[in-house]
C-alpha positions in Angstrom: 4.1 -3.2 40.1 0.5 -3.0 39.9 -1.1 -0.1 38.0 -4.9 1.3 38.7 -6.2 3.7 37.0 -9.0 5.3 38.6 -11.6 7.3 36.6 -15.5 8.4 36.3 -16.9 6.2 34.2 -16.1 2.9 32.6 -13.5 3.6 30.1 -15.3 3.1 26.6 -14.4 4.1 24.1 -17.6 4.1 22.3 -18.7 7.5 24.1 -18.0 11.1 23.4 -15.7 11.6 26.7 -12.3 12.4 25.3 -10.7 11.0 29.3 -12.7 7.6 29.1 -11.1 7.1 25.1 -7.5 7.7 26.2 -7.7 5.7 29.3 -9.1 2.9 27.6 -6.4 3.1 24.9 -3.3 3.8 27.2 -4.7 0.4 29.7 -4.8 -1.6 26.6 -1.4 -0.7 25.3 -0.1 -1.0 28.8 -1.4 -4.7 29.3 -0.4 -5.4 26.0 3.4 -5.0 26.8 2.8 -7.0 30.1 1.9 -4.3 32.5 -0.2 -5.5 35.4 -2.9 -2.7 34.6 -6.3 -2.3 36.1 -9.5 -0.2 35.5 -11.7 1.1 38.4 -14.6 3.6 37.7 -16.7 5.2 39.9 -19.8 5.1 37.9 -23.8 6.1 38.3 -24.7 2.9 36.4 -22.9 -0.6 36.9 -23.9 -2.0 33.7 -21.1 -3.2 31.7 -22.0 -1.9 28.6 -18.5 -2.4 26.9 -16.5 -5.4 24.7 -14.4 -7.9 26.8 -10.9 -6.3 27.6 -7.4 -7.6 28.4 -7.9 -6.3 31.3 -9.7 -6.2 34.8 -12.4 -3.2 35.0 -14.2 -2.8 38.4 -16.8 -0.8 38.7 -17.9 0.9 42.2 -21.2 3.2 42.2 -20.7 6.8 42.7 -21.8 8.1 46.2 -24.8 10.9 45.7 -22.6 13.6 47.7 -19.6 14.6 45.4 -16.8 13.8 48.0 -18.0 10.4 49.2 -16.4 7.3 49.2 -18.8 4.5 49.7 -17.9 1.6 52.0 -16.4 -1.2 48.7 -14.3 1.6 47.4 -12.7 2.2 51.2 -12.0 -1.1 51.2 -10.7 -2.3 48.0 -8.0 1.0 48.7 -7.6 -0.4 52.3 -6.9 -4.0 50.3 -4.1 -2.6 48.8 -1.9 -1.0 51.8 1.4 -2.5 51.8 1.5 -3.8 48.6 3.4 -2.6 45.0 0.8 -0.5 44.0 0.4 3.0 42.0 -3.1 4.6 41.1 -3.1 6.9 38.6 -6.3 9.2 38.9 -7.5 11.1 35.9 -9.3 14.5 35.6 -8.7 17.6 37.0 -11.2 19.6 40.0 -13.2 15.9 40.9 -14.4 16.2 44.0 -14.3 12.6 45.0 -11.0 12.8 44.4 -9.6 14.9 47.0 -11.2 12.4 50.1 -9.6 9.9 48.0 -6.4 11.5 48.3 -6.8 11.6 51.6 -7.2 7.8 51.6 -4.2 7.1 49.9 -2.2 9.1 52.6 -4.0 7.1 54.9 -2.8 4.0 54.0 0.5 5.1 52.6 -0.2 4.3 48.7 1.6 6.3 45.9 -0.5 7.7 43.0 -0.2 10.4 40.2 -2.8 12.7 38.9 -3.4 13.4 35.0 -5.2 16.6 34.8 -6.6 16.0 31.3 -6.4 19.5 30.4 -8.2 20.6 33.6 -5.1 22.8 34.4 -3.9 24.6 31.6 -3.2 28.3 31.0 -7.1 29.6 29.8 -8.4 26.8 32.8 -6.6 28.1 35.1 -6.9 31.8 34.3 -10.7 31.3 33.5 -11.2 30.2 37.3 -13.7 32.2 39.2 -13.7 33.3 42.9 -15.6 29.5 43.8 -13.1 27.7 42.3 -10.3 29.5 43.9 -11.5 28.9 47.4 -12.2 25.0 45.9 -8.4 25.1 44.8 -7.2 26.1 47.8 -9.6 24.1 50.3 -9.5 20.8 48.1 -7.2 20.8 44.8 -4.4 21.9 46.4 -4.0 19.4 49.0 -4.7 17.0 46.8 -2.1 17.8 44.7 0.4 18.1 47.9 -0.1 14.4 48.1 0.5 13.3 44.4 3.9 11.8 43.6 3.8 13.2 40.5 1.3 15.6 38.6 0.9 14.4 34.8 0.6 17.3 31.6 -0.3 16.4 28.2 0.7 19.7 27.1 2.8 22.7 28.2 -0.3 24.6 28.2 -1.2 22.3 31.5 2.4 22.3 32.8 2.1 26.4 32.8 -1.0 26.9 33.9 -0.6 25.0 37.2 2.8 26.7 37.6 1.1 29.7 37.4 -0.7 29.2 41.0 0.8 26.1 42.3 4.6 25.7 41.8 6.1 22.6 42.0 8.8 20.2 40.8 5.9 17.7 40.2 5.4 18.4 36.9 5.8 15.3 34.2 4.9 16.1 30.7 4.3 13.3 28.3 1.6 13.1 25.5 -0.6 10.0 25.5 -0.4 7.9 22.5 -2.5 7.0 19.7 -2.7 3.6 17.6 -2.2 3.9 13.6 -4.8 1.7 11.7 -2.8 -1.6 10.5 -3.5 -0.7 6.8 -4.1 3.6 6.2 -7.9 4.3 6.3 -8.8 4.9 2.9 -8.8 8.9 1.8 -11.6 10.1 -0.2 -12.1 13.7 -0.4 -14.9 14.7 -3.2 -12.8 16.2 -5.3 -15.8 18.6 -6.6 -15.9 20.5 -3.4 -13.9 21.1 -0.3 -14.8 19.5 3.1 -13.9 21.3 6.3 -14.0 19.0 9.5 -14.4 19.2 12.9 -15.0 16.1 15.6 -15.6 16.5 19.5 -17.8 17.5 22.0 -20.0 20.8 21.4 -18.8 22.8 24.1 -19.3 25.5 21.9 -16.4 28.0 23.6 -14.1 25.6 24.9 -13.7 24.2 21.1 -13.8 27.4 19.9 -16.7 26.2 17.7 -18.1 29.8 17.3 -14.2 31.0 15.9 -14.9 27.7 13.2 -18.8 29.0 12.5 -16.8 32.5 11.6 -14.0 31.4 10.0 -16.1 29.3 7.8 -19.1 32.3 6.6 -15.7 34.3 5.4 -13.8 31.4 3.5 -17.4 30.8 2.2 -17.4 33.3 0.5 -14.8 32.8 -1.9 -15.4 28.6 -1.8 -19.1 28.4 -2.8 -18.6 24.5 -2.8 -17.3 24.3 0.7 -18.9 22.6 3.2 -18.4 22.1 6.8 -19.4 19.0 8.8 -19.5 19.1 12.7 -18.9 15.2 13.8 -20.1 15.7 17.8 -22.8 15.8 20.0 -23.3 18.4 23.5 -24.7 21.1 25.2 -23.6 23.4 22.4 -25.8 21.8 19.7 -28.9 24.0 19.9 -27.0 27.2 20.3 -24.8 26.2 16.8 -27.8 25.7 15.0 -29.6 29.0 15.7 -26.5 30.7 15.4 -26.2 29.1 11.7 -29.9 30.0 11.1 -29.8 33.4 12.0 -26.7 34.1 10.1 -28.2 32.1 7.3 -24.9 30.3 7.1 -25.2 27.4 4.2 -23.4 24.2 3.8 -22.6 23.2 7.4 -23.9 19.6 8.4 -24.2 18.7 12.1 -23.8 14.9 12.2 -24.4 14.2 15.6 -22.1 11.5 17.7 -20.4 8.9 15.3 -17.9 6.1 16.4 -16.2 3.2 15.0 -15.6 3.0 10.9 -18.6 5.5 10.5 -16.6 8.4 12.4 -13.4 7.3 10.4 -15.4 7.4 6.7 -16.7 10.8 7.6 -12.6 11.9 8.6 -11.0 10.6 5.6 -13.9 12.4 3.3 -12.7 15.5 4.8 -10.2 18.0 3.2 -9.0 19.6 6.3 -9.5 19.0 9.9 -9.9 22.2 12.3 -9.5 22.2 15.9 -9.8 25.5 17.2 -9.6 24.9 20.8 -9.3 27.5 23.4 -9.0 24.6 26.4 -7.5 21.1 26.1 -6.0 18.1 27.1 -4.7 16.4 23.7 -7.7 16.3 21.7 -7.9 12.6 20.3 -9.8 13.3 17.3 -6.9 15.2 15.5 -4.7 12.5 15.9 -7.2 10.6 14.3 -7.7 13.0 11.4 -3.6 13.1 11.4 -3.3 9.6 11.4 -5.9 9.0 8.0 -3.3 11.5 6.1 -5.7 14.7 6.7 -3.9 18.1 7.0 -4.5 19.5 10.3 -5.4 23.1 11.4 -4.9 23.6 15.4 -4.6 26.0 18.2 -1.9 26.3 20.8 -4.4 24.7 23.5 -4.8 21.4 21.5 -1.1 21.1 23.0 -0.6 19.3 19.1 1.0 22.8 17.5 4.2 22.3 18.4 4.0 18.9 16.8 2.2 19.9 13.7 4.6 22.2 12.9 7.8 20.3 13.2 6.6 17.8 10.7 5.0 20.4 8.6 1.6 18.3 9.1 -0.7 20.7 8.2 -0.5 24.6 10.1 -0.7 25.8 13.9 -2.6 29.2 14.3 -0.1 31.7 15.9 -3.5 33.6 17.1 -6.7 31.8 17.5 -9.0 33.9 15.4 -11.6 33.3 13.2 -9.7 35.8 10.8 -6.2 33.5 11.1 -8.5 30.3 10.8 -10.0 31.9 7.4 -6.5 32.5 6.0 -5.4 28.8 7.2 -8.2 27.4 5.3 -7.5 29.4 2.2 -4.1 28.7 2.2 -4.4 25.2 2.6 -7.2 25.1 -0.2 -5.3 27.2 -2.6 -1.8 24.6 -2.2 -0.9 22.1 -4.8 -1.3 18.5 -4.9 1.9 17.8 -4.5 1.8 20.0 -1.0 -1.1 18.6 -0.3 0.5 14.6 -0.5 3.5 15.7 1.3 1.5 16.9 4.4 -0.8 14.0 4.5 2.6 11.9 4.5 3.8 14.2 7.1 0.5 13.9 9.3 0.7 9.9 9.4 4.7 10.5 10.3 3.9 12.6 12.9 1.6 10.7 14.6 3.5 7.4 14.2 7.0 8.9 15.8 5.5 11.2 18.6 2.3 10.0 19.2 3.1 5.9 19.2 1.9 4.1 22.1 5.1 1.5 21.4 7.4 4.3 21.8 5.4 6.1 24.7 4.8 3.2 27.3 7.9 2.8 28.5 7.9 6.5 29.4 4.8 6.2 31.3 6.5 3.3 33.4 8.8 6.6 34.6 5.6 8.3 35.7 4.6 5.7 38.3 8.2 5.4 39.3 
């Protein structure tokens, strides 16, 4: 069986996009255990501005209206009619990817649909009167002609319940690759160093509930810091919000990758994702994976997780004011407590989160 994934953009993992990381990541492990795996993005720019991969990318321009096709794409999906094929489309509310749909009925070829968080609980319940009548004109049919409808999270699994039942429904977390030898961790012992990376999507990451959480446990930690490891639209608003509330030790880094990222990571204390919307936010896993105790929110769809290994603490409300009391509580614990949760972190992500363990289980997807 030939698998094709299908995205927008080109799959590296050298850019901010949380979709083009995973992708990347789950291709690679797939072709390393000898899938027949494939990358095609739709993309405004063809340069190939990537390292040599294991496997075939393909890169067809993006059409300037939002639902086009254009004539190469048509045709390599016409190519395939007949043959043992399965695309597996990623994103949630693309419009390209409902006349795609449409193609794929066409020519009788099976595909599944991973909505990358794009249909979880707050998504779904978020959704305004335009993307209703988008839902229901374009989503939704889309959707009718999926073989099977992939969640990273039971946040995603519920919310598309909530206004499109279905026995579609596959939930399976993607994977993430533990460094060969543990990333060295070097917290300054002299302060504490709170952590955050990701886009700046400042309400979606529930930045602002970090910002607050931070000025109160501040208060009591003089030497705390926070560092914010990201770049986005959120940027400018953060930093006048920290102005105006004269808010002191919080470093915006900007976009890192690659082993400066990971040195930043394994300097920090604690790693805080206080997410209102997501897919299976990457970065924690990384954080996880170095041995540094993790703070989330139910919408990283990672709680559940976190808590069963005792990895570092899931909020059971996402407020700044339950954030505070995470971060004092985590500062206040021995080192003993401390070393067993940064054991428990790497354990975590090495028996739930192990692309060896988890590719087999996407073969049951495309099935």
């Amino acid at each position: 069986m030939e698998i094709i994934h299908l995205i927008l953009g080109k799959a590296n993992p050298e850019r901010m996009n949380g979709v083009n990381k995973v992708v990347y990541q789950l291709a690679t492990h797939q072709s390393m255990r000898g899938r027949n795996v494939k990358i095609w993005g739709i993309t405004k720019f063809l340069t190939r501005n990537f390292e040599e991969r294991d496997f075939e990318t393909r890169l067809f321009p993006a059409s300037k209206n939002p639902f086009g096709v254009i004539k190469t794409l048509r045709n390599a999906i016409k190519e395939k009619a007949g043959k043992d094929v399965v695309f597996h489309l990623h994103g949630g509310w693309v419009p390209v990817y409902a006349t795609l749909s449409g193609l794929f009925k066409r020519h009788n070829i099976r595909f599944v649909i991973t909505g990358h968080g794009a249909y979880n609980t707050i998504a779904m319940q978020r959704s305004n009167w335009l993307k209703k009548i988008y839902f229901t004109l374009f989503e939704k049919p889309l959707l009718n002609r999926a073989h099977k409808v992939h969640s990273i999270g039971q946040s995603e699994v519920d919310g598309l319940q909530h206004v499109y039942p279905n026995n579609k429904s596959f939930l399976l977390p993607y994977g993430f690759q533990l460094h060969a030898s543990p990333f060295s961790k070097k917290p300054n012992p002299e302060g504490f160093t709170i952590g955050f990376v990701g886009r700046l999507d400042t309400w979606t990451k529930g930045l602002d509930l970090l910002i607050n959480a931070f000025a109160d446990f501040q208060k009591l930690e003089k030497k705390s810091i926070l560092w914010i490891v990201g770049d986005g639209p959120g940027r400018a608003y953060l930093e006048k919000f920290i102005t105006e509330q004269k808010i002191k030790n919080v470093v915006l880094w900007g976009g890192k990758f690659g082993n400066e990222k990971d040195k930043l990571i394994s300097q920090m204390h604690v790693f805080v994702h206080s997410s209102r919307n997501e897919g299976l936010p990457a970065s924690v896993l990384e954080a996880a994976a170095m041995g540094v105790p993790v703070i989330v929110s139910k919408p990283t769809n990672v709680a559940q997780s976190v808590e069963d290994f005792n990895a570092g603490m899931a909020l059971a409300y996402n407020t700044a004011e339950d954030l505070s009391k995470a971060l004092k509580k985590l500062k206040n614990a021995s080192t003993q407590m401390i070393d067993s949760i940064s054991h428990n972190a790497r354990q975590m992500v090495s028996e739930v989160y192990s692309w060896e363990r988890l590719t087999e289980k996407f073969d049951k997807l495309y099935s």
